[in-house]
C-alpha positions, 0 to 999 in steps of 0.5 A: 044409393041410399035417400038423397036430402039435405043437409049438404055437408060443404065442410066441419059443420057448415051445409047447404040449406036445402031451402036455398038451392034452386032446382031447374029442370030441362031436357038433356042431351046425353045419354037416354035413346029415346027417352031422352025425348020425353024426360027432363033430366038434366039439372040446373042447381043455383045457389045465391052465394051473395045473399046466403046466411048459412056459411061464416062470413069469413067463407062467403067473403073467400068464395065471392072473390075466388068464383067471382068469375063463375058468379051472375049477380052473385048466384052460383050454378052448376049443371048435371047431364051426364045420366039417364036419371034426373036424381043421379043427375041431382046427385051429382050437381050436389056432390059439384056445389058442395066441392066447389064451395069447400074449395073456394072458402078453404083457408089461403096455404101458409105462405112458404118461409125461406130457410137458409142453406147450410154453407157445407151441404152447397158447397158439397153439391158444387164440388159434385157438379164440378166433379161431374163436369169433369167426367164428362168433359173426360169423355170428349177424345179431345185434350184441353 
C-alpha cells in the first residue's frame, strides 16, 4: 500500500481536509496475541460535519439530515478495530468517512414518472392469464 495523507477524495473535487479529522487512539480488542495488550490500534476518526467549510452547502445541508441519527452535536465518527495495525486501521476508518459522506450528499434518485400502458400489450397479458387459467383449471378430473 502506498503513503497514506490527505486529500481524501469524498467525490469530484470535493476532500476532506486532513486538518479537520480528528484522531483518537486506544487499544483494541481484535486480533493481535499478545501485542494487543501494549498497542493503541484501534482508531476513532470524527469529522465535525456541523462546522465543516470544506463540503457545498447544498452537501452539508443532505448529509446533516441523512446522519442525523449517527451525529453527537453535529461530529461524525467512525471506528476501525479490524487489524493488527493502527495505519491499516486508519486506513480503513478513512476509506468508511469518505464513503459515508459521498452517500450521505449524493443527490435524491429522480423520482420515477408514470407511463401509461399501452391498451394492446394489457389486454394481451389478460388474455394469457386467462388462457393459463384455463389450462390449469383443465387439469383438475373434475367437469365444471
Amino acid at each position: 500500500m502506498g503513503v497514506m495523507s490527505g486529500p481524501y477524495v469524498i467525490r469530484g473535487a470535493v476532500s476532506l481536509p486532513e486538518a479537520e479529522l480528528m484522531w483518537r487512539f486506544s487499544r483494541s480488542s481484535g486480533p493481535g496475541g499478545q501485542h494487543v495488550n501494549t498497542t493503541d490500534s484501534q482508531v476513532e476518526l470524527r469529522f465535525d460535519l456541523a462546522a465543516t467549510e470544506s463540503l457545498p452547502e447544498v452537501w452539508k445541508e443532505r448529509a446533516l439530515e441523512r446522519l442525523e441519527g449517527r451525529l453527537v452535536n453535529g461530529v461524525v465518527s467512525v471506528r476501525s478495530s479490524e487489524h493488527r495495525s493502527q495505519w491499516r486501521n486508519r486506513e480503513t476508518a478513512v476509506v468508511r468517512l469518505t464513503s459515508l459522506l459521498a452517500e450521505a450528499t449524493a443527490p435524491p434518485p429522480k423520482p420515477r414518472r408514470k407511463r401509461k400502458i399501452p391498451r394492446g400489450i394489457n389486454e394481451r397479458r389478460l388474455r394469457e392469464k386467462k388462457q393459463r387459467g384455463d389450462t390449469k383449471r383443465g387439469r383438475s378430473g373434475r367437469d365444471w
